[in-house]
TIBA-44418 format. One record per residue (C-alpha): x, y negated, z negated; residue in three letters. Coordinates in steps of 0.5 Angstrom, whole numbers, padded with zeros to 4 digits, always signed. Example, Ala and Ser with C-alpha at 12.3 -4.5 7.8 and 13.67 -1.06 7.14 Angstrom:
2
+0025+0009-0016ala/+0027+0002-0014ser/
This chain:
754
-0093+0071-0040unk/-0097+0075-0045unk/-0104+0074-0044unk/-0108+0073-0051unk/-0113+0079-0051unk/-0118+0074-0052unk/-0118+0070-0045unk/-0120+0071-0039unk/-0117+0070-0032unk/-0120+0070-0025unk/-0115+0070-0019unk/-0118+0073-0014unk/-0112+0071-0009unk/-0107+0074-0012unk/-0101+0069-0011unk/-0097+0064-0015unk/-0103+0058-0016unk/-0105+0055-0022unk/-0108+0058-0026unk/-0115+0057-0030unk/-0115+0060-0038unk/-0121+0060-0042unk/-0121+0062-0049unk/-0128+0067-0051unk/-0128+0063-0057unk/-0126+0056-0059unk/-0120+0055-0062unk/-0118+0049-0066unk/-0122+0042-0064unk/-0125+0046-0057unk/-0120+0044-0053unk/-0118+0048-0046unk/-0112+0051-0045unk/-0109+0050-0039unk/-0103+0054-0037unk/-0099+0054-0030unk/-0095+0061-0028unk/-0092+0063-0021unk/-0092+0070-0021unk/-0096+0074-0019unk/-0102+0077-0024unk/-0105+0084-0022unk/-0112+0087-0023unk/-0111+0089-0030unk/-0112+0083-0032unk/-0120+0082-0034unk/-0123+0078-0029unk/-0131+0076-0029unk/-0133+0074-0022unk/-0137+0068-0025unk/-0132+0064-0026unk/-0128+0062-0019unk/-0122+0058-0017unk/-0121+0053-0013unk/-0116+0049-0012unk/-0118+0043-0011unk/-0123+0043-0017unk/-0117+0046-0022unk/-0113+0039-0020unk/-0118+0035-0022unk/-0119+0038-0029unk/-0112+0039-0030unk/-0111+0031-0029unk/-0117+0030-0033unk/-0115+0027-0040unk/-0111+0022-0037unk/-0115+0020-0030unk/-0121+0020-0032unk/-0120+0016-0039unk/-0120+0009-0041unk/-0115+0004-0043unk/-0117-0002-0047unk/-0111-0008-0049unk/-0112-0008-0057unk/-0107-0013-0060unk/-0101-0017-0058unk/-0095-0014-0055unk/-0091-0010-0049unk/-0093-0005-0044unk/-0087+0000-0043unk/-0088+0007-0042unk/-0087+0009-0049unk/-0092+0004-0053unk/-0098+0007-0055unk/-0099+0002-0061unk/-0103-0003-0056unk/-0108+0002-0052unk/-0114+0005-0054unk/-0119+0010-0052unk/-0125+0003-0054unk/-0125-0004-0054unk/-0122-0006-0061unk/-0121+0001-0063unk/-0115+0003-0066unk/-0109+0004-0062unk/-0104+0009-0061unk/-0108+0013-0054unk/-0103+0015-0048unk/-0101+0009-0044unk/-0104+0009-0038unk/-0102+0013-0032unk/-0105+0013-0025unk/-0111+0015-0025unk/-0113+0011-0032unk/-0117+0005-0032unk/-0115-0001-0036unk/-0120-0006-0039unk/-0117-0013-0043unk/-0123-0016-0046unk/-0124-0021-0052unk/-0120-0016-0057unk/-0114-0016-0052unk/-0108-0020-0054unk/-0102-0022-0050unk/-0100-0017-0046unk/-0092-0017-0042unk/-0090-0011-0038unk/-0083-0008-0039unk/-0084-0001-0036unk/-0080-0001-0029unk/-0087+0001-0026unk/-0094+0000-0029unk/-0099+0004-0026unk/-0107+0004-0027unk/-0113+0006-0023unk/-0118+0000-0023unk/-0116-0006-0028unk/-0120-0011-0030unk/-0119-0018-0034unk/-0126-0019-0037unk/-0130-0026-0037unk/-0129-0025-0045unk/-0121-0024-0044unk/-0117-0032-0047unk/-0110-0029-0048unk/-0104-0027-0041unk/-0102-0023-0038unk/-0095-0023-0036unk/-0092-0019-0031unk/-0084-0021-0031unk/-0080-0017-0026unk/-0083-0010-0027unk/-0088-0008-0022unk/-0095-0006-0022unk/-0098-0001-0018unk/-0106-0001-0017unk/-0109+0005-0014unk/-0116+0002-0015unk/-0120-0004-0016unk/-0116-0011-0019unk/-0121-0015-0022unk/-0119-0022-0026unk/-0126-0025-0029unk/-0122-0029-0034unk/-0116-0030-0038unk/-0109-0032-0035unk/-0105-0028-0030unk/-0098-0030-0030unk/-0095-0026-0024unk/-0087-0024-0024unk/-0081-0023-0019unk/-0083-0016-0017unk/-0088-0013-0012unk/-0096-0011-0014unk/-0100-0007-0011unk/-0108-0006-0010unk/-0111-0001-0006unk/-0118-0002-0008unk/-0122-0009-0008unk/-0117-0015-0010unk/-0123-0020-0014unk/-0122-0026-0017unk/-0129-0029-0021unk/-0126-0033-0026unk/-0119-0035-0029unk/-0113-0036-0027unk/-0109-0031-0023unk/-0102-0033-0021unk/-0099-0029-0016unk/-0092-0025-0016unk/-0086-0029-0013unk/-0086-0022-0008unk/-0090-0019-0005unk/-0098-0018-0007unk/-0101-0012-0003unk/-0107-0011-0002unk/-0111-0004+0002unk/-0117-0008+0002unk/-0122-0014+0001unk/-0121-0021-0003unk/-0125-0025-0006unk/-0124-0031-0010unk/-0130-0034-0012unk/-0129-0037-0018unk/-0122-0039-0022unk/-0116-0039-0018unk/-0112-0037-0014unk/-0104-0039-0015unk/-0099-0037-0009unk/-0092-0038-0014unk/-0088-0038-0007unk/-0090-0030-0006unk/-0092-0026+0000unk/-0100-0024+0000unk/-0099-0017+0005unk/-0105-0014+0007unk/-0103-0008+0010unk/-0106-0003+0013unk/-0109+0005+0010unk/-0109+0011+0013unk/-0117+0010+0014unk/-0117+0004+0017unk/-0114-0003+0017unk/-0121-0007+0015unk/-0120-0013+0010unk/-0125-0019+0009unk/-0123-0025+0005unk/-0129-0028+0001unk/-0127-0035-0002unk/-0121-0041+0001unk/-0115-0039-0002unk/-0108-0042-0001unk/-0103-0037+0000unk/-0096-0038+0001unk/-0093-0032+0006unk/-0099-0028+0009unk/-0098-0021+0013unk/-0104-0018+0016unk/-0101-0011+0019unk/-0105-0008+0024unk/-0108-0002+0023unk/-0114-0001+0029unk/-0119-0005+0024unk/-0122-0012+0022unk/-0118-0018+0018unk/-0124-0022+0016unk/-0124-0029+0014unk/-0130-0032+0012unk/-0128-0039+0010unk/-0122-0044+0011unk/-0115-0043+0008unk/-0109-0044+0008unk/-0101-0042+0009unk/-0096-0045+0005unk/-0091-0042+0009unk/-0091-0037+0014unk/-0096-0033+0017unk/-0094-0026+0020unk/-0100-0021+0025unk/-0096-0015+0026unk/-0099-0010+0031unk/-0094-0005+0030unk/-0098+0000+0027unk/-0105-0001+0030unk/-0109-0006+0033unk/-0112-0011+0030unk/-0119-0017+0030unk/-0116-0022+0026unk/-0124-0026+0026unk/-0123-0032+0024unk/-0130-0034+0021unk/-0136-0032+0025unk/-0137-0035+0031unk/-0138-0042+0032unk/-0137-0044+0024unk/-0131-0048+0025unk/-0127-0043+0020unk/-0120-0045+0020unk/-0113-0043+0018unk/-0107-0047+0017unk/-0101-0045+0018unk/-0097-0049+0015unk/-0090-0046+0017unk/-0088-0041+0023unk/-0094-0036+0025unk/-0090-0029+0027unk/-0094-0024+0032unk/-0090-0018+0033unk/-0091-0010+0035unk/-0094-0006+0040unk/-0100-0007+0039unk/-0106-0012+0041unk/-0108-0017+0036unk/-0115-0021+0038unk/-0116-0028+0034unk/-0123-0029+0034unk/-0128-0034+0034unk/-0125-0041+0030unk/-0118-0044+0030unk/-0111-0042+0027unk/-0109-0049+0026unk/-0100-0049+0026unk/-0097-0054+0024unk/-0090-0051+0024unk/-0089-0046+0029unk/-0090-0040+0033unk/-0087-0034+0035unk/-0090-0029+0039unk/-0086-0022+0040unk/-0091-0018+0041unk/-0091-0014+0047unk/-0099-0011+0048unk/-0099-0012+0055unk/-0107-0015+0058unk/-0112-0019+0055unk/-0115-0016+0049unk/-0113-0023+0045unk/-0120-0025+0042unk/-0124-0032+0044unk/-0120-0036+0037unk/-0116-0042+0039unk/-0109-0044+0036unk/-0108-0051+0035unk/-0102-0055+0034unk/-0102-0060+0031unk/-0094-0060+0028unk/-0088-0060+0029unk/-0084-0053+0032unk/-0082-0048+0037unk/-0087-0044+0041unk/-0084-0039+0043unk/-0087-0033+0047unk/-0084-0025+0049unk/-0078-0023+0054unk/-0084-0021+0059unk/-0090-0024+0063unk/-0096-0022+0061unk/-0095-0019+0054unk/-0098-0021+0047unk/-0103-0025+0051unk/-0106-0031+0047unk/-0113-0034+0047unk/-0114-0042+0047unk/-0108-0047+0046unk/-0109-0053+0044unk/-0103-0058+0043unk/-0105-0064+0039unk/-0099-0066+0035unk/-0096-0072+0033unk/-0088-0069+0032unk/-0085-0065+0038unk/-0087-0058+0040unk/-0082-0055+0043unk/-0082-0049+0048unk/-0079-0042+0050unk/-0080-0035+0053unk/-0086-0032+0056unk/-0092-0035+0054unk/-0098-0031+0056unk/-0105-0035+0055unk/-0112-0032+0057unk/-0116-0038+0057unk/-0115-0046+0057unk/-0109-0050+0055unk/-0111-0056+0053unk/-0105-0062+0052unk/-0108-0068+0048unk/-0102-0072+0044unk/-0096-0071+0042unk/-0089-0068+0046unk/-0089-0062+0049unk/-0080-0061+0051unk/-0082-0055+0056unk/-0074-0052+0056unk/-0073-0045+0060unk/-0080-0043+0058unk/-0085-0039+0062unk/-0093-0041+0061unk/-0097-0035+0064unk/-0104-0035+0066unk/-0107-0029+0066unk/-0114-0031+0066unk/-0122-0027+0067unk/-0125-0031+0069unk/-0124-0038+0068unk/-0118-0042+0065unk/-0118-0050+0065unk/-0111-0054+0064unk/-0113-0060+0062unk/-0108-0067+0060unk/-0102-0071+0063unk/-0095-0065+0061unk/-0090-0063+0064unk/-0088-0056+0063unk/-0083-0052+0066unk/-0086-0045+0070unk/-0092-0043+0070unk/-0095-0037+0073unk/-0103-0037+0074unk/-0105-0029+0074unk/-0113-0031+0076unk/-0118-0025+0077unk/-0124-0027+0080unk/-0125-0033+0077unk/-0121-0041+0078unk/-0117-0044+0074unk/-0118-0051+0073unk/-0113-0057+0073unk/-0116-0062+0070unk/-0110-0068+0070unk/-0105-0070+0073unk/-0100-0064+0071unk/-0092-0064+0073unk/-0088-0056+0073unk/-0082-0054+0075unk/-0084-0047+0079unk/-0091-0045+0079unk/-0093-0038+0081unk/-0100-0036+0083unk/-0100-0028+0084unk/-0107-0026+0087unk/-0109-0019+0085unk/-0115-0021+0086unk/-0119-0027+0088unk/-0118-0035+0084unk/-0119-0041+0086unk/-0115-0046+0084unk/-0118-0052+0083unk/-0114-0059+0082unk/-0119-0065+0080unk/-0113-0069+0079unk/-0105-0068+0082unk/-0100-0062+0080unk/-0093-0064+0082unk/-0089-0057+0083unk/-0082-0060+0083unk/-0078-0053+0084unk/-0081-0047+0088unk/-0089-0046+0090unk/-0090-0038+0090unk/-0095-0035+0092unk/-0096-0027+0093unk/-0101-0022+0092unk/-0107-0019+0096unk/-0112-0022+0095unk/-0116-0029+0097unk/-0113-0035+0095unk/-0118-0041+0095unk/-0114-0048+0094unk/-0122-0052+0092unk/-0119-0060+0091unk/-0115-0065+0090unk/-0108-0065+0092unk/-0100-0060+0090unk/-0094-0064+0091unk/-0089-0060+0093unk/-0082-0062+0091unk/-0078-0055+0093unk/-0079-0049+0097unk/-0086-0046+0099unk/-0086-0039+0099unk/-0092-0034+0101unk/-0092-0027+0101unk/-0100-0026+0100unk/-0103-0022+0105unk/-0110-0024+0105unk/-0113-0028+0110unk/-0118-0031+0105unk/-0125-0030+0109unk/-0122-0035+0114unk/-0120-0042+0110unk/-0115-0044+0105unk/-0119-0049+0101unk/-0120-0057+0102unk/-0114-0058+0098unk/-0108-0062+0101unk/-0100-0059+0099unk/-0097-0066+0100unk/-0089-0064+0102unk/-0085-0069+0099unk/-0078-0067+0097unk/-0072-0071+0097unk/-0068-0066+0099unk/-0068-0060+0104unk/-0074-0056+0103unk/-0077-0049+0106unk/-0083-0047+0108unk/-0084-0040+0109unk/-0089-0034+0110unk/-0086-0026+0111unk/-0094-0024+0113unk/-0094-0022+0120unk/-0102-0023+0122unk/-0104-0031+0123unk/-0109-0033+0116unk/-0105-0029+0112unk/-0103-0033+0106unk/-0106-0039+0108unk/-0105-0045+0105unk/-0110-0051+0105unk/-0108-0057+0108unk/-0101-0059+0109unk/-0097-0066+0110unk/-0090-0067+0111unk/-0089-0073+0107unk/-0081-0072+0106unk/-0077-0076+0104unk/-0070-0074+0104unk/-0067-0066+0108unk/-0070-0063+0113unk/-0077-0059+0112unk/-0074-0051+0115unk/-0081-0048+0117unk/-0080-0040+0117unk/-0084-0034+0119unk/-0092-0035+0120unk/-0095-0041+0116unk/-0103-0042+0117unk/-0105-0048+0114unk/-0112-0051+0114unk/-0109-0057+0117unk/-0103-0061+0118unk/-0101-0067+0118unk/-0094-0070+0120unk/-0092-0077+0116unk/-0084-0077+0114unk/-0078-0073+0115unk/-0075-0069+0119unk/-0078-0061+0121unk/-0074-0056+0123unk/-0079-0051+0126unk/-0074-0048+0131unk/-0068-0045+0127unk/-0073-0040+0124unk/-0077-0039+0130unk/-0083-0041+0126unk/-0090-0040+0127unk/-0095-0046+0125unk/-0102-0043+0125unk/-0108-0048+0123unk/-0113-0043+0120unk/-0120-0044+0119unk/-0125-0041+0122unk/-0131-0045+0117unk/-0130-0052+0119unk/-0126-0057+0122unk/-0119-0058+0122unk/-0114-0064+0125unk/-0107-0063+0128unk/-0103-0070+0127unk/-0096-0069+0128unk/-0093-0075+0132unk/-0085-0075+0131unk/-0084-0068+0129unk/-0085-0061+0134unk/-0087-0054+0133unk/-0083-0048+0136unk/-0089-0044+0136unk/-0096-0046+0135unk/-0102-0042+0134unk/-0109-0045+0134unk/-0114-0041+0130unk/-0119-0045+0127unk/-0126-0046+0129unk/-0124-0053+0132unk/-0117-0057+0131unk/-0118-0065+0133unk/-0112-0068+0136unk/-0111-0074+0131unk/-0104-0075+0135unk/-0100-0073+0142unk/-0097-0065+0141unk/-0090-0062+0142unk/-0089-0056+0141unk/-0082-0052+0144unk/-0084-0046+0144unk/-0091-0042+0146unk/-0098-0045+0144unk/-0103-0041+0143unk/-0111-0042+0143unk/-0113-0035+0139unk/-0119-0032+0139unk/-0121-0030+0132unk/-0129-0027+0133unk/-0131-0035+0131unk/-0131-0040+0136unk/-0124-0044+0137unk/-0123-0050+0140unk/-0117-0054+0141unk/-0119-0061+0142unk/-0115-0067+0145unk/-0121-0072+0142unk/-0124-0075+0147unk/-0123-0083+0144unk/-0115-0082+0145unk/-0115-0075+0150unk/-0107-0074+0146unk/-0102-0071+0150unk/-0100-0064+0149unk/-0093-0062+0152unk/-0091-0055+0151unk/-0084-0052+0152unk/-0086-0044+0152unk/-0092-0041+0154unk/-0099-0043+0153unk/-0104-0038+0152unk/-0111-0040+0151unk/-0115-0034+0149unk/-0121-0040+0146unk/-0123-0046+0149unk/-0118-0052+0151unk/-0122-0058+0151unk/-0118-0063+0155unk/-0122-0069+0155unk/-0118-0074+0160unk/-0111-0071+0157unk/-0105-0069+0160unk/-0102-0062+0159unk/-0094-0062+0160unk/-0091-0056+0161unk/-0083-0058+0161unk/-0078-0051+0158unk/-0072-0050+0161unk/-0074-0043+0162unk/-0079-0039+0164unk/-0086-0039+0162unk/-0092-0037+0163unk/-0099-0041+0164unk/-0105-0037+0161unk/-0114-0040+0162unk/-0119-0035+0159unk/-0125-0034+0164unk/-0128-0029+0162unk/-0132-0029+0155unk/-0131-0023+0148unk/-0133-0023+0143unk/-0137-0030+0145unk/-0141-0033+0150unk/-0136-0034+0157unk/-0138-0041+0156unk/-0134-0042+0150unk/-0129-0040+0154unk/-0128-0045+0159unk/-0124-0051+0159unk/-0120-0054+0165unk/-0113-0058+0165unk/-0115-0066+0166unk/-0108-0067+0168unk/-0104-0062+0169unk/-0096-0064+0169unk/-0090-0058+0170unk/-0083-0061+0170unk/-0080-0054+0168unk/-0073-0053+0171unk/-0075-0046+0171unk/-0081-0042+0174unk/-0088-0042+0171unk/-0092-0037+0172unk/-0100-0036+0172unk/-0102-0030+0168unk/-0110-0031+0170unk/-0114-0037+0175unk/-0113-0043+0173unk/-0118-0050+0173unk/-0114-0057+0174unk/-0121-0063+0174unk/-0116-0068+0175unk/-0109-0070+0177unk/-0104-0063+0178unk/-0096-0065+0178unk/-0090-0061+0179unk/-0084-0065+0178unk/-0077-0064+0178unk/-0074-0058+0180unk/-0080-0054+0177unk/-0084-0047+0182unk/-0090-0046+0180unk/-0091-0038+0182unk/-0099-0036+0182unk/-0098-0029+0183unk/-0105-0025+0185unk/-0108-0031+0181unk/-0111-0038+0184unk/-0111-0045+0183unk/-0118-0049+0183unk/-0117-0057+0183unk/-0122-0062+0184unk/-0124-0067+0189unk/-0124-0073+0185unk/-0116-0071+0183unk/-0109-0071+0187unk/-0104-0066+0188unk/-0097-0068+0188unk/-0091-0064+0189unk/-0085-0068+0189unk/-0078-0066+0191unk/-0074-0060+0190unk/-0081-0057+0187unk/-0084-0051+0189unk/-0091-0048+0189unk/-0090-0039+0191unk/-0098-0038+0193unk/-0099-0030+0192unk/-0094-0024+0190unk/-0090-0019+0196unk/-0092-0015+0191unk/-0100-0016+0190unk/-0105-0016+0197unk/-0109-0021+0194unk/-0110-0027+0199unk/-0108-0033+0195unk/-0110-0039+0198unk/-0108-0047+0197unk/-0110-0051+0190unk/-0117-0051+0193unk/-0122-0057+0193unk/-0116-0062+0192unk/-0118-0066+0199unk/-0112-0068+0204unk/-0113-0075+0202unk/-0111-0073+0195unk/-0105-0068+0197unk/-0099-0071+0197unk/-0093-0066+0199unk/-0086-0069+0199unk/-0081-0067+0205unk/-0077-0064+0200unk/-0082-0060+0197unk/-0083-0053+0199unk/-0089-0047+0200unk/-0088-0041+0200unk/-0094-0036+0203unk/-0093-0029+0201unk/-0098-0023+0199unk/-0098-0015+0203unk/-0105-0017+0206unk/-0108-0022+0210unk/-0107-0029+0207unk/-0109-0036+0210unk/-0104-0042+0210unk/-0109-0048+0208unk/-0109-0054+0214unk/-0110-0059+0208unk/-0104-0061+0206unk/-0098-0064+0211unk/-0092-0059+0208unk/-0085-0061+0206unk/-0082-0054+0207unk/-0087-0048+0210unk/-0085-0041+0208unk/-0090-0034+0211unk/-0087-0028+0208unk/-0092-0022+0208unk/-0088-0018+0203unk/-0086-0010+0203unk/-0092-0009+0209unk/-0093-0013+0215unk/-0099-0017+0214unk/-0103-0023+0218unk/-0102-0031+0216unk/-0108-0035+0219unk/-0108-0042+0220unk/-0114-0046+0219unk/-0117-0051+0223unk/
């Protein structure tokens, strides 16, 4: 390129750029001349260090001519790409300037005509339709591209089949502006403060910009098809609307607010057709309500609670359906209040209430997840098919009468759940986790399974709800825990009216209550623990037997006699524990295994039944723990042993009144003894034994001691056997059956008193 001697250059980076030339002298009309070269420009060149290059700066001025300028619509005619005859640098000047191209600005005012667009791609930087515009504008089937601000303040907008698209302000002030039948996207805010707004079937985009995803809609406009399309912004509706058709909030490239109305305005936006959530993303409804009168599908998968305090309200028929995973693309409020039929599917999470009012809800294999902090209430006669219930630190509410297929309840950190009224599970009631579990009021019947893996002993209660086992069919109740109060469920009634009820594990229960149908503790070598160390608790079980029993709570009243055929248990938990026969009925207690009583035994007049078929072992704290020692006292009224077997005494023991062995029972006392009362008899009948002492133990264990000979039957047939390593007394009291003196692995002395 030769450079005329009258230009000059600066290039002080002697590589391929643009370049700037400047002549010294003007040449025709002063315009600059602009020249562009990619070699490599040497020193010679004559450079004034005044004038420097920027890059920048040299795209704006080259682009200046057009980008900065101006373009009024003058006549009647068609925008093409090579039409200038309607294009003017002023208003209601003559034609025959540059069509406009991106950066240009276009004006239609009162010197404007009829406008249609045939170019294939019509671009401007801001249009503007003044309020003195009275003639149309036509897209057709061209597009238009805006990379400012759209304004429409009169005249007639008539939108075409092909997309639009605004980057800056989108403002409808007067007019009447009818929307594409494609899509109209918009980067930006919406204002429709006057004149009108026409959807023509078309999508309304909202589409997220480099800059952020921030909108706000000024006005009530009526779109069609909307698309919010999250990018880590804010959509902001200012006033009630409404969707046509279908409503799309797309997290896919962002998160995003979509803030309906400020709060408590009681802004809205109708949905008359399907809502659509998608994306990875969280999308927050905030502050009013997003009334559906179709549907909604909800394939977002954000997992947690980011879902805004806004309300979705449906009022029409349609599907609601949730993602493939619990806890994902969570929802706030959901209010059903439909006069058609709602019908349900996949994982619905929701962080807040739930609230049923009319219509009907068809729950399919749907899954309703409450993932609640810190409260949610569910509220409204329903039946849903599962329900999940995720609470932390908070209690979830049921306010009516409530019928599931399965309920879950995880507790990974503490919940109340609180039934005002009843909640009916007819599958499996789960509940896991390893945190409290507080079950507040009201009443669970449970129709299927129970199955608890919490581990959490909950402070020493389950509640004062009642789980009311009614099924009419087989049903299991079982705990995998392996320590007494661990997922302990409130109080239990077995209410069954069909199968057997297969109790499984270690199942603490506040209190329990047997009413109908068939328990089968045994198979799984169950434990029953009643569990509540806060108050009182009642054990009614007349009709059934436990295999293992443990009592753990503070005091269990008797409310019927008690059978257990395996081990008893009185636990000593730190709090005081008392087993109570109640003194207006004295109910008996009749035990196949072991009893073991580490608390205290409150015998009234009652009588204790020790029966097993093999060994067992008798057990009476006398000492007192962590609690005074008089806590710990409590004698046998009666005691009866009819064990066909031997039963051992583990500790001394007291019987205030009557002791009994019958059968072919030996009661073996060991090192340990056996204090009766004056007032009570001592009865061994025939082919029973009493071993008082151990050959291998010195101690000098005595005969049952204050039962008086008058009191002291002893069949013929019946047998004694004194033996110990030391010295041991062979009591004048009683007229012995059969008599036995061993003195065991060392010779020791036998004395008969006198």
């Amino acid at each position: 390129m030769k450079v005329p001697s009258n230009w000059m250059f600066t290039h002080p980076l002697r590589q391929p750029a643009y370049c700037f030339f400047k002549s010294k002298k003007p040449t025709t009309g002063g315009m600059k001349r602009l020249y562009k070269t990619t070699q490599y420009l040497n020193a010679s060149i004559n450079m004034r260090p005044s004038i420097k290059l920027f890059l920048p700066i040299l795209i704006v001025i080259l682009s200046f001519s057009n980008s900065l300028a101006q373009r009024y619509w003058v006549g009647t005619g068609t925008w093409t790409n090579a039409n200038t005859a309607n294009w003017s640098a002023s208003s209601g000047g003559a034609g025959g300037a540059s069509v406009p191209v991106a950066g240009t600005n276009v004006i239609f005012d009162n010197n404007s005509g009829g406008c249609t667009i045939t170019t294939n791609n019509a671009v401007c930087n801001n249009i503007t339709l003044a309020n003195t515009y009275a003639n149309t504008l036509t897209q057709t089937n061209k597009t238009l591209t805006v990379s400012g601000t759209a304004t429409f303040s009169g005249g007639t907008f008539i939108g075409g089949t092909s997309n639009i698209t605004v980057t800056g302000a989108f403002t409808i002030s007067g007019g009447a502006f009818t929307s594409t039948s494609g899509t109209l996207t918009l980067q930006n805010n919406f204002t429709l403060s006057s004149g009108t707004f026409t959807h023509n079937n078309g999508t309304v985009s909202f589409s997220y910009a480099p800059l952020g995803g921030n909108f706000t809609v000024t006005g009530s406009p009526t779109f069609y098809n909307l698309s919010i399309v999250g990018y880590y912004g804010t959509f902001a509706q200012t006033n009630s609307m409404t969707v046509s058709n279908n409503l799309l909030l797309d997290g896919t490239n962002g998160w995003e607010n979509i803030n309906i109305g400020a709060a408590a305005a009681g802004v809205t936006l109708t949905v008359n057709g399907t809502t659509t959530i998608q994306g990875s993303s969280f999308i927050a409804l905030n502050n009013g309500t997003l009334i559906e009168n179709g549907g909604l599908t909800d394939n977002n998968t954000s997992p947690g609670v980011s879902t805004g305090n806004g309300t979705i309200d449906f009022t029409g028929t349609g599907t609601f359906s949730g993602p493939a995973a619990t806890g994902e693309g969570e929802l706030p409020y959901i209010v059903i209040n439909t006069s058609g039929t709602l019908t349900l599917s996949g994982n619905i999470s929701v962080t807040y209430n739930w609230t049923y009012t009319a219509g009907t809800i068809v729950p399919g294999a749907s899954t309703i997840y409450f993932d609640n902090d810190p409260s949610t209430t569910i509220s409204g006669t329903q039946t849903l098919n599962n329900v999940t219930i995720n609470a932390s630190y908070g209690t979830t509410t049921i306010s009516n009468n409530l019928t599931v297929n399965n309920l879950s309840v995880i507790a990974n950190a503490s919940l109340t759940l609180a039934i005002s009224s009843t909640l009916t599970v007819n599958g499996t009631l789960s509940v896991s986790g390893n945190s409290a579990v507080t079950y507040s009021t009201g009443t669970i019947n449970a129709k299927g399974n129970i199955t608890i893996t919490n581990t959490n002993t909950n402070g020493g209660s389950g509640g004062t709800a009642t789980v009311n086992v009614s099924g009419s069919g087989n049903q299991t109740i079982s705990n995998t825990t392996a320590t007494y109060g661990q997922g302990c469920l409130p109080n239990v009634t077995i209410a069954s009216t069909g199968g057997t009820v297969t109790l499984s594990g270690m199942v603490s229960t506040g209190s329990w209550t047997y009413s109908s149908g068939t328990v089968d503790a045994s198979t799984n070598s169950s434990t029953v623990v009643i569990y509540n160390t806060l108050s009182t608790s009642t054990l009614t079980s007349v009709g059934m037997s436990f295999y293992n029993l443990m009592i753990a709570a503070q005091t269990v009243n008797l409310g019927s006699a008690l059978t257990v055929s395996n081990n008893l248990t009185i636990q000593a938990t730190g709090n005081p524990t008392n087993l109570n026969t109640t003194a207006a009925n004295s109910y008996a207690v009749t035990v196949s295994g072991n009893w073991t009583s580490n608390a205290t035994f409150t015998a009234n007049n009652s009588t204790v039944t020790l029966n097993g078929a093999g060994a067992q072992t008798i057990y009476q704290v006398t000492t007192g723990g962590a609690w005074p020692a008089s806590t710990y006292s409590g004698p046998f009224y009666n005691l009866t042993i009819t064990n066909s077997s031997v039963s051992t005494i583990t500790n001394n023991i007291t019987v205030s009144h009557n002791l009994l062995l019958s059968g072919t029972s030996t009661l073996f006392s060991g090192a340990y003894s056996i204090t009766g009362n004056a007032a009570g008899t001592f009865t061994m009948n025939a082919g029973t034994t009493l071993v008082l002492g151990a050959q291998n133990s010195a101690t000098a264990v005595v005969f049952p001691s204050l039962f008086t000979t008058a009191h002291t039957t002893l069949n013929s047939a019946s047998t004694v056997i004194y033996e110990t390593n030391g010295a041991q007394t062979v009591s004048a009291t009683p007229a012995y059956g059969n008599l036995y003196l061993y003195s065991g692995a060392a010779a020791s002395t036998k004395t008969f008193s006198a």
